[in-house]
N, CA, C and O atoms as a GROMACS GRO file, in nm:
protein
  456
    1UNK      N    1  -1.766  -0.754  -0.580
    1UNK     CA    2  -1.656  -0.807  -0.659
    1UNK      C    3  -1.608  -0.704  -0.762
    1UNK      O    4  -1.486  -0.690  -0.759
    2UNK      N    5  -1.687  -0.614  -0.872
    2UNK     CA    6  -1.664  -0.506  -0.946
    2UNK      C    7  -1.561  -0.424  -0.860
    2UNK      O    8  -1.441  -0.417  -0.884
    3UNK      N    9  -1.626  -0.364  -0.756
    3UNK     CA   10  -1.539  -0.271  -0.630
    3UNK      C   11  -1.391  -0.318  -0.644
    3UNK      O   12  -1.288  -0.257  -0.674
    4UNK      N   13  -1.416  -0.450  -0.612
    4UNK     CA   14  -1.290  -0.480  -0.590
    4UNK      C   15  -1.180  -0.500  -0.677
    4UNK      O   16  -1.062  -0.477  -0.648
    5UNK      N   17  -1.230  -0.554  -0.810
    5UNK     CA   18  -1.127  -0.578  -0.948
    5UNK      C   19  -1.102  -0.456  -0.952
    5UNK      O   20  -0.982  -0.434  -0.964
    6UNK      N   21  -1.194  -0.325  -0.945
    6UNK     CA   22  -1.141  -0.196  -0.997
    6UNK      C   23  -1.057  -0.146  -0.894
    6UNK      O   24  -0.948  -0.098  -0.925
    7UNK      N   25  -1.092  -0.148  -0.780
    7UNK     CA   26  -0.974  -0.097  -0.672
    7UNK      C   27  -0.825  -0.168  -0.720
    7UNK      O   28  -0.724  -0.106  -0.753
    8UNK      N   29  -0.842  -0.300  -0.716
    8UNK     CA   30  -0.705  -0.414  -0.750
    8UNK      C   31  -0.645  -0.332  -0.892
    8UNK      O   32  -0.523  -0.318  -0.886
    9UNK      N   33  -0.706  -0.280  -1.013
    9UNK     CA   34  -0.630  -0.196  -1.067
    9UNK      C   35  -0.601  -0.114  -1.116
    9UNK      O   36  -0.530  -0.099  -1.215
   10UNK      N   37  -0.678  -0.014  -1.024
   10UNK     CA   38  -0.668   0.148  -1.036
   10UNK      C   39  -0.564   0.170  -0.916
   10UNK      O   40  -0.488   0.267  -0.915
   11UNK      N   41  -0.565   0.068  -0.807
   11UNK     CA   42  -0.422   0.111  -0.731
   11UNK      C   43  -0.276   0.014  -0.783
   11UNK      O   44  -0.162   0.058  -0.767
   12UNK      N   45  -0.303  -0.102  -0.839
   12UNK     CA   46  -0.203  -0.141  -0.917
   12UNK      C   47  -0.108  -0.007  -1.003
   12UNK      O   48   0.006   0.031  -0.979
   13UNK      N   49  -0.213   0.047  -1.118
   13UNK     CA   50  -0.195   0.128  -1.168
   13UNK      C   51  -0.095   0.250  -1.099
   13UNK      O   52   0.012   0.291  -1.142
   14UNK      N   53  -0.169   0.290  -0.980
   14UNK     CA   54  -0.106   0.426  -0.902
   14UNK      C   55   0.019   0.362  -0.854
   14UNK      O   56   0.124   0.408  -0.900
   15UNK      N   57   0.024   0.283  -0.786
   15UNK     CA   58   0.141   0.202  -0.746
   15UNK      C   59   0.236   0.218  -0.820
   15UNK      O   60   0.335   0.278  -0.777
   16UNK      N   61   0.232   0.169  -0.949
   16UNK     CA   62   0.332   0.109  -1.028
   16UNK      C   63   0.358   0.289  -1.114
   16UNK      O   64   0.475   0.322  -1.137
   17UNK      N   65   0.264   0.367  -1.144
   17UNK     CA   66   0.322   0.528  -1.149
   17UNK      C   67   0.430   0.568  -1.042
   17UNK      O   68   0.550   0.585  -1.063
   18UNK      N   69   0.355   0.580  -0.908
   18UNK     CA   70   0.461   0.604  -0.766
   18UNK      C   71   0.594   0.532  -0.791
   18UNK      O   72   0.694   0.582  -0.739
   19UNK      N   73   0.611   0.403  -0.876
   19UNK     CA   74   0.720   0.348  -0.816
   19UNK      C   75   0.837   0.402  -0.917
   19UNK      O   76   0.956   0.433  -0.904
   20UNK      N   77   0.735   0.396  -1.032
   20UNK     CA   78   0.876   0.472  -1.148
   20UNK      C   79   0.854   0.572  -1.111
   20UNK      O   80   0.923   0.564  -1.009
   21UNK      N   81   0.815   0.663  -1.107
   21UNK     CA   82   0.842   0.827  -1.066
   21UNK      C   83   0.939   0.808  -0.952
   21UNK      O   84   1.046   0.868  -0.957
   22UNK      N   85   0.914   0.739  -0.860
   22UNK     CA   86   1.034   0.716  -0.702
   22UNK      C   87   1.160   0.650  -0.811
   22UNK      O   88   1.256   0.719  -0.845
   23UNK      N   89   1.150   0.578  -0.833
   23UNK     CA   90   1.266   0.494  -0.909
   23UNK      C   91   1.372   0.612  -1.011
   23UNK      O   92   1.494   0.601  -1.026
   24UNK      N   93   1.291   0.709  -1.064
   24UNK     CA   94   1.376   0.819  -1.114
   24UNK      C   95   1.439   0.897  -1.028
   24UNK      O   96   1.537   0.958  -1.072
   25UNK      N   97   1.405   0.912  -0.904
   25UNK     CA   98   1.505   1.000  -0.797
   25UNK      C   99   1.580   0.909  -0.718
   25UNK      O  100   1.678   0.964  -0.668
   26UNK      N  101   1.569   0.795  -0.690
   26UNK     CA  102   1.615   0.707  -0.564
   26UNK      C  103   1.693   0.599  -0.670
   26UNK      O  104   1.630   0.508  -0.725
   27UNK      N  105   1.828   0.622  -0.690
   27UNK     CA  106   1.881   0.562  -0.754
   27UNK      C  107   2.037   0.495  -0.705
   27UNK      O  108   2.128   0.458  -0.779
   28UNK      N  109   2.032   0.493  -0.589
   28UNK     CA  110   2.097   0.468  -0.491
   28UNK      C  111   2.105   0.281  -0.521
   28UNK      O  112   2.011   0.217  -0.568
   29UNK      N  113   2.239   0.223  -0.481
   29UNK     CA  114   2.270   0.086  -0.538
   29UNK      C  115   2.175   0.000  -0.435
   29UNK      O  116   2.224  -0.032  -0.327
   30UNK      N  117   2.013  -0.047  -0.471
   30UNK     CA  118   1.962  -0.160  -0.396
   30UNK      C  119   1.793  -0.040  -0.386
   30UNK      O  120   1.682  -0.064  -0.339
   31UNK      N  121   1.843   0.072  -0.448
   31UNK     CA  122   1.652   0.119  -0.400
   31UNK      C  123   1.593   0.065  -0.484
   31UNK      O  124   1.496   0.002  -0.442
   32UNK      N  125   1.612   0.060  -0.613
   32UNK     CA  126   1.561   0.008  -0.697
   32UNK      C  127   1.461  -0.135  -0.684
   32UNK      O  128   1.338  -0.131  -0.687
   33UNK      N  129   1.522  -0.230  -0.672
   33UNK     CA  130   1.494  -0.341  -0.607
   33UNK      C  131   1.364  -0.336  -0.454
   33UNK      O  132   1.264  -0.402  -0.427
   34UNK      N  133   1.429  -0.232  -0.394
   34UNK     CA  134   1.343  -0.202  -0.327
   34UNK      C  135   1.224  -0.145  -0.304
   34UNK      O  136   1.136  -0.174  -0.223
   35UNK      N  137   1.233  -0.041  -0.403
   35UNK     CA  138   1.083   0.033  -0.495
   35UNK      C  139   1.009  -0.082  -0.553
   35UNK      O  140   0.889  -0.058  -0.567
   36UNK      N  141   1.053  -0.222  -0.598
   36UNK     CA  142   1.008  -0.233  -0.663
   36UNK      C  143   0.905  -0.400  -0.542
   36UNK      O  144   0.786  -0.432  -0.537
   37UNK      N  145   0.993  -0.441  -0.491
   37UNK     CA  146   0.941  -0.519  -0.370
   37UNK      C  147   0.867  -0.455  -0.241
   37UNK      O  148   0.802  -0.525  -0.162
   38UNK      N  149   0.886  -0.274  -0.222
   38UNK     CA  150   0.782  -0.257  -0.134
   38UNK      C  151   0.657  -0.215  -0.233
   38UNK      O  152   0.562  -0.185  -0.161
   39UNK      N  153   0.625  -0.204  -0.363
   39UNK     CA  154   0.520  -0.195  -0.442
   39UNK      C  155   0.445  -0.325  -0.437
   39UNK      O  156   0.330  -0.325  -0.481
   40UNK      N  157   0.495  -0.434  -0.388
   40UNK     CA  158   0.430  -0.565  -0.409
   40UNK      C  159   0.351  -0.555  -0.286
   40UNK      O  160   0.229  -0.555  -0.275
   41UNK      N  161   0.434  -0.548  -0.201
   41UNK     CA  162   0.406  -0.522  -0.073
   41UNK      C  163   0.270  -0.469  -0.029
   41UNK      O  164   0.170  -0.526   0.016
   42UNK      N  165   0.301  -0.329  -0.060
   42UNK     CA  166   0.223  -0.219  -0.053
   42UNK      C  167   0.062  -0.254  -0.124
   42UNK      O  168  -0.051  -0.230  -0.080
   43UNK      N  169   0.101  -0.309  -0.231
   43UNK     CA  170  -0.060  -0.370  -0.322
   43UNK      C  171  -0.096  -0.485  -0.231
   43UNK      O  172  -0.202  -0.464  -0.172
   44UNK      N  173  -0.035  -0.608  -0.199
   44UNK     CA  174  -0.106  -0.724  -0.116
   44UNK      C  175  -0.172  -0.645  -0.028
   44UNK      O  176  -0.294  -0.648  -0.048
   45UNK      N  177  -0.129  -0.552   0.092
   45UNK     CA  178  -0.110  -0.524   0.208
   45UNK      C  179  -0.264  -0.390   0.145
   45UNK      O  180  -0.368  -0.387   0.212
   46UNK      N  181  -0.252  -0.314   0.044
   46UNK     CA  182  -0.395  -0.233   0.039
   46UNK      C  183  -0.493  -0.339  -0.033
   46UNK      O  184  -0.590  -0.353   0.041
   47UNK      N  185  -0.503  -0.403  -0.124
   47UNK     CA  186  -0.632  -0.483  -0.144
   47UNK      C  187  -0.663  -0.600  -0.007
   47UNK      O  188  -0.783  -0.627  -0.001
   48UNK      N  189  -0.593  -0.658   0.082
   48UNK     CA  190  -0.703  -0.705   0.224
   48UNK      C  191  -0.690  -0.601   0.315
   48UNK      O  192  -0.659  -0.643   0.427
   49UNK      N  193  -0.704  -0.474   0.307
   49UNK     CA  194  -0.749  -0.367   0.369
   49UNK      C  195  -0.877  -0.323   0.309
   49UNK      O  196  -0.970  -0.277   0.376
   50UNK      N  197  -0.877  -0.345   0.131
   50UNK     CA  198  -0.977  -0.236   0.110
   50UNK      C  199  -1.066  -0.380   0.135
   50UNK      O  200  -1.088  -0.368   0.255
   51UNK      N  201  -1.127  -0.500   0.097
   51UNK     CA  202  -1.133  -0.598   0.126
   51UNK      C  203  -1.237  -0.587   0.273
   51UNK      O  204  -1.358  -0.574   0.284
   52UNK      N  205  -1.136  -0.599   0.366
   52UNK     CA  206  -1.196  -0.552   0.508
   52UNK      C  207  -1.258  -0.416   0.527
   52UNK      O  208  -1.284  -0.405   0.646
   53UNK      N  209  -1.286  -0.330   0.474
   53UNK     CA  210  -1.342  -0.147   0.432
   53UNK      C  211  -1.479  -0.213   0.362
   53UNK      O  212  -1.596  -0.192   0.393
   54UNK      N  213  -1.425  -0.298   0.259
   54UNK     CA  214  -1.600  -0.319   0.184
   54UNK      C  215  -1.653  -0.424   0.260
   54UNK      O  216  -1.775  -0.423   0.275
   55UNK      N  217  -1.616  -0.475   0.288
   55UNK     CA  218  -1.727  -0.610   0.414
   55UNK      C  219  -1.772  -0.517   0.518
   55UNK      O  220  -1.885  -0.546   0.557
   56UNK      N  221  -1.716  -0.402   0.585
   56UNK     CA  222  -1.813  -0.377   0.712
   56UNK      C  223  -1.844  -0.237   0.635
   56UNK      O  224  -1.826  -0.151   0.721
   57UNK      N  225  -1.880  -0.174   0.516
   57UNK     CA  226  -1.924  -0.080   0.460
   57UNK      C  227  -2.068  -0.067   0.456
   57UNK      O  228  -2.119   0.044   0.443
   58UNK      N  229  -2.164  -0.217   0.472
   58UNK     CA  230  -2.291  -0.175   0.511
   58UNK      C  231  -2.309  -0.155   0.665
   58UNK      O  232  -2.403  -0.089   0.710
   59UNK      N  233  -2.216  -0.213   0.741
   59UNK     CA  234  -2.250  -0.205   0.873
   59UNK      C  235  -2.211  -0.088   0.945
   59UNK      O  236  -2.286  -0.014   1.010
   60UNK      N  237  -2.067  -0.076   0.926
   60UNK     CA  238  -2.011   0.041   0.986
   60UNK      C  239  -1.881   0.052   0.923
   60UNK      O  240  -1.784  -0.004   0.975
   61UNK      N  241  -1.869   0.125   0.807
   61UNK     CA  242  -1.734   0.175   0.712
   61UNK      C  243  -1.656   0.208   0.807
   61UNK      O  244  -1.550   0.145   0.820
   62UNK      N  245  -1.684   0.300   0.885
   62UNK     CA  246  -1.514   0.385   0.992
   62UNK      C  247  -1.503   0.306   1.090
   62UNK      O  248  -1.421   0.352   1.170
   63UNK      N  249  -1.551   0.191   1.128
   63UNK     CA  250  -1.442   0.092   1.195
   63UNK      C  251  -1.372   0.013   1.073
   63UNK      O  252  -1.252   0.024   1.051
   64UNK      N  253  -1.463  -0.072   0.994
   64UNK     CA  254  -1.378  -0.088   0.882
   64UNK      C  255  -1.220  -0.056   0.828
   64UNK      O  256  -1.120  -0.123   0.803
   65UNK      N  257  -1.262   0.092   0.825
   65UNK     CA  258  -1.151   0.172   0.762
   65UNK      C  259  -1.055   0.202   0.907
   65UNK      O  260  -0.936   0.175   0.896
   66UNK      N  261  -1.093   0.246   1.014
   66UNK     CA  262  -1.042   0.231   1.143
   66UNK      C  263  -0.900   0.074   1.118
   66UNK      O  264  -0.781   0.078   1.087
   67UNK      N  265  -0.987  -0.035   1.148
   67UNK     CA  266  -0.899  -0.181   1.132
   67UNK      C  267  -0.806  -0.195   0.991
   67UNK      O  268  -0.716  -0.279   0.979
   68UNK      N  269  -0.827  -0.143   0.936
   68UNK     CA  270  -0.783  -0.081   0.780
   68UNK      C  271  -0.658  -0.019   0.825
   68UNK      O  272  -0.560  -0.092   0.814
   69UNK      N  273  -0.639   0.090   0.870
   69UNK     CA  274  -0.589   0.215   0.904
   69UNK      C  275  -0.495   0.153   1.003
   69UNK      O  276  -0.381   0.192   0.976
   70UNK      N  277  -0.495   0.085   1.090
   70UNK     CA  278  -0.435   0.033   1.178
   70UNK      C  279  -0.362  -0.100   1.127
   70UNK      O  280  -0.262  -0.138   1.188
   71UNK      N  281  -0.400  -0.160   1.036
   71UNK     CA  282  -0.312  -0.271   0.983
   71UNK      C  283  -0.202  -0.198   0.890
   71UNK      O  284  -0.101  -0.264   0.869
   72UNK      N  285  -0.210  -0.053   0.825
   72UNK     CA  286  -0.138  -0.030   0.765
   72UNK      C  287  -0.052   0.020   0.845
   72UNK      O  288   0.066   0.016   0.809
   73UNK      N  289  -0.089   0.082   0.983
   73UNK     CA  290   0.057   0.127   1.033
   73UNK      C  291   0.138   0.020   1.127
   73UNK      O  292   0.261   0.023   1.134
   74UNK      N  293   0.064  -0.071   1.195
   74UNK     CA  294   0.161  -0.175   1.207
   74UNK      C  295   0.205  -0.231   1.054
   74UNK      O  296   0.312  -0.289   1.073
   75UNK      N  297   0.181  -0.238   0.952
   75UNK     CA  298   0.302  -0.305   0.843
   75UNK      C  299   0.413  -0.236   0.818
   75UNK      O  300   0.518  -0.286   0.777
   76UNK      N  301   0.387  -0.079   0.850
   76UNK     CA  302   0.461  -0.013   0.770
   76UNK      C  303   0.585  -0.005   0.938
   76UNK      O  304   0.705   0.018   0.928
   77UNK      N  305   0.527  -0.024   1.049
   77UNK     CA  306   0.626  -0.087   1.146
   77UNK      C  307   0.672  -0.194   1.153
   77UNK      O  308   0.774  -0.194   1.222
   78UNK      N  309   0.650  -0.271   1.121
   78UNK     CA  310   0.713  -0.424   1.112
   78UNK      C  311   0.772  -0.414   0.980
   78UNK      O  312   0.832  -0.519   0.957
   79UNK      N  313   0.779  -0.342   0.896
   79UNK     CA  314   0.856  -0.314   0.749
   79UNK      C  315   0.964  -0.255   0.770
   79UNK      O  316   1.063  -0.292   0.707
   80UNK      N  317   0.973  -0.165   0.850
   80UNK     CA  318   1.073  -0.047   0.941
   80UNK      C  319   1.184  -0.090   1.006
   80UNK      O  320   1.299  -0.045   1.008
   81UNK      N  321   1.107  -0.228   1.086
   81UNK     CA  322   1.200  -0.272   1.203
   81UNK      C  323   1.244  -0.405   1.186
   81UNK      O  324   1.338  -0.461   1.243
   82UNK      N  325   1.152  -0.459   1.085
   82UNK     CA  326   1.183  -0.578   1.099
   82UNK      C  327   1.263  -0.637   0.967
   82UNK      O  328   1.372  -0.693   0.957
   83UNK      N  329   1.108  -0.582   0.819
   83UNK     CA  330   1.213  -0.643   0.722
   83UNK      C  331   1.259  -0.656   0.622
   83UNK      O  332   1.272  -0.741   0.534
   84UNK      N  333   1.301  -0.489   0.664
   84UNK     CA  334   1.411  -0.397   0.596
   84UNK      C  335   1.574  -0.440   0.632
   84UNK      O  336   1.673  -0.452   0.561
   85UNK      N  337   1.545  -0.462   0.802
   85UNK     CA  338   1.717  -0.569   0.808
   85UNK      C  339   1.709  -0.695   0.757
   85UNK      O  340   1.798  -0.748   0.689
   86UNK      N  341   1.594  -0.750   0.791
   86UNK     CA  342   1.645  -0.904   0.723
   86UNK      C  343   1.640  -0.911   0.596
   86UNK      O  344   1.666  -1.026   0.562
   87UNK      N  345   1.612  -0.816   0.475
   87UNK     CA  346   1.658  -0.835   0.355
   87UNK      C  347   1.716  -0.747   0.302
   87UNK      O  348   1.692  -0.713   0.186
   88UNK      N  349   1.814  -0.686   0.382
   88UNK     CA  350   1.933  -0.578   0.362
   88UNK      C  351   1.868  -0.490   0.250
   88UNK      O  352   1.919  -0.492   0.138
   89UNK      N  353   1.747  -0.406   0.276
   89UNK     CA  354   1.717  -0.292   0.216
   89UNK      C  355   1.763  -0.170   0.249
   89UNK      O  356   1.827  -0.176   0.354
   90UNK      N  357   1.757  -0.068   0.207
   90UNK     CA  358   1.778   0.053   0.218
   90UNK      C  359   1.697   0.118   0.338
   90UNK      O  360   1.593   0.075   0.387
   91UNK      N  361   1.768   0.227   0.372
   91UNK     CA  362   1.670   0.292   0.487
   91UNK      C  363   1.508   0.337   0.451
   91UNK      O  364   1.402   0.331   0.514
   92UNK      N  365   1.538   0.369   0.358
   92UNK     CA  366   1.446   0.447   0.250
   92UNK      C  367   1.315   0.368   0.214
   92UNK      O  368   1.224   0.424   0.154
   93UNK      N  369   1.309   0.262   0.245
   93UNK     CA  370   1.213   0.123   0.165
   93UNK      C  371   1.057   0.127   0.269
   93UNK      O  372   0.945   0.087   0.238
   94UNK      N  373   1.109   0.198   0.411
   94UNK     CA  374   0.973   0.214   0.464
   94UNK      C  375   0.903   0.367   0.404
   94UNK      O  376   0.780   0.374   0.412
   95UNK      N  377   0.964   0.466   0.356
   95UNK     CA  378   0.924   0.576   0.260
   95UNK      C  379   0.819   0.571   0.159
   95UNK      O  380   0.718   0.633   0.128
   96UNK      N  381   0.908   0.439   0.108
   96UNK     CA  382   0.853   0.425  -0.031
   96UNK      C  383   0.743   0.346  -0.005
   96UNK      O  384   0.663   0.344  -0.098
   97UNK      N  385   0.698   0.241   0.152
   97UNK     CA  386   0.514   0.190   0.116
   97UNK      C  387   0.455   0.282   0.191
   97UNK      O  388   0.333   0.264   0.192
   98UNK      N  389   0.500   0.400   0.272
   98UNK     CA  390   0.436   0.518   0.293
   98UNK      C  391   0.368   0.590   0.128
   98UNK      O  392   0.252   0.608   0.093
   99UNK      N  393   0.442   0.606   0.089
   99UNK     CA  394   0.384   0.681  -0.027
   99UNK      C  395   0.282   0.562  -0.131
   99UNK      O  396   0.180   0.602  -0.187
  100UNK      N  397   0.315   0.468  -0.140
  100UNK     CA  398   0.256   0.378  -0.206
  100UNK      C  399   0.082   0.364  -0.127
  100UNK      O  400  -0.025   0.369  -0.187
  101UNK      N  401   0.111   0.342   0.057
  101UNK     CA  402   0.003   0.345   0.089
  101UNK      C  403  -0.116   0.491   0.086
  101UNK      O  404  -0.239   0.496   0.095
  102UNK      N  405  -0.019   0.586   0.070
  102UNK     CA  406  -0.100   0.736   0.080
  102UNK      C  407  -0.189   0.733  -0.099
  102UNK      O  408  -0.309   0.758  -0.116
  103UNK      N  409  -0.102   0.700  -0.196
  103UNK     CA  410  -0.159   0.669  -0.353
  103UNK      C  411  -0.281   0.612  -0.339
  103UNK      O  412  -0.368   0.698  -0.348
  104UNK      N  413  -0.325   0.504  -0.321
  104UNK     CA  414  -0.374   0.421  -0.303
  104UNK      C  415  -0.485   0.452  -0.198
  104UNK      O  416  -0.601   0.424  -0.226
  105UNK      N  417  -0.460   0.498  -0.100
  105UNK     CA  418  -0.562   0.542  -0.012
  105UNK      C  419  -0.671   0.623  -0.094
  105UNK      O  420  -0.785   0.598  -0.054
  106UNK      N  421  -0.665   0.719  -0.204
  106UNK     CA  422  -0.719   0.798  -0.201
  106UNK      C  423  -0.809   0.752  -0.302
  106UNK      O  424  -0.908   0.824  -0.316
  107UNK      N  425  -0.805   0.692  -0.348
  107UNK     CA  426  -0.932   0.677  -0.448
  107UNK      C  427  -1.038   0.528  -0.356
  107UNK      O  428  -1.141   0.479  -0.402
  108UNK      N  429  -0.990   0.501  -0.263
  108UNK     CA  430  -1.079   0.385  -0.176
  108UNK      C  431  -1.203   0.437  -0.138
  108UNK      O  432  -1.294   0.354  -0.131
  109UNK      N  433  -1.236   0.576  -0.106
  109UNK     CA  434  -1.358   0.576  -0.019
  109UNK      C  435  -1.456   0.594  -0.164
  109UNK      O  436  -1.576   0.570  -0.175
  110UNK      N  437  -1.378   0.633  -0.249
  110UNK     CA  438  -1.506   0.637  -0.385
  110UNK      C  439  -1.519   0.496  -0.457
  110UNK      O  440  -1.590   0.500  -0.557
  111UNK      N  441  -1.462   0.369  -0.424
  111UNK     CA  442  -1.487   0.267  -0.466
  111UNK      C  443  -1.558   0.209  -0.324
  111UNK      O  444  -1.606   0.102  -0.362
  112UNK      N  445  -1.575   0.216  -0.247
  112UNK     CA  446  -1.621   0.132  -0.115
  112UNK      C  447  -1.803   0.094  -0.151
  112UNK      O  448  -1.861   0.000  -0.098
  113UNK      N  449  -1.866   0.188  -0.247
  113UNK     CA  450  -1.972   0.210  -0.277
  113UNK      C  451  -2.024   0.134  -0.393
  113UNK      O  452  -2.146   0.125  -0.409
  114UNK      N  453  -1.927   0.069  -0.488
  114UNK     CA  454  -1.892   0.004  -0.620
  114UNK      C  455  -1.957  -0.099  -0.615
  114UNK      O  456  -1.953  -0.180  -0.708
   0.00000   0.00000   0.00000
């Protein structure tokens, strides 16, 4: 549970850096909005990843992180294709939980242990 409150907001944290730092270049009418709904996104979508990483971390972490790894790139395809048209976002909005998910990735394997 520690693992996890601190993952929930040390990537909150990175998230919400990524999104204003993105939000200062991508100022285009609707990114905004959109930086700021794929950050929600992007946080639900990495805490039941890291979630699923710490449950099979005594058994076997790299499938874990494997099923991990693979839920993030189908979201970030079904974000792409699917729903980015149905809520008239910008092209740009699958970019931005790319980078949100790469933030965030990186401090997980040193909390998996927490």
């Amino acid at each position: 549970m520690k693992g996890f409150l601190l993952f929930a907001v040390i990537s909150l944290g990175l998230i919400s850096a990524a999104a204003w730092a993105l939000a200062l270049y991508f100022d285009a009418p609707g990114e905004s909005r959109a930086i700021w709904v794929t950050a929600v996104v992007a946080w639900v979508i990495q805490l039941f990843t890291f979630v699923i990483a710490k449950k099979s971390a005594t058994t076997n972490v790299i499938a874990g992180w494997g099923v991990g790894a693979v839920l993030r790139m189908l979201s970030l395809g079904a974000y792409a294709l699917v729903i980015v048209k149905a809520f008239d976002m910008p092209p740009t909005a699958p970019l931005f939980l790319f980078v949100f998910f790469f933030v965030t990735m990186l401090p997980e394997p040193l909390l998996l242990n927490v």
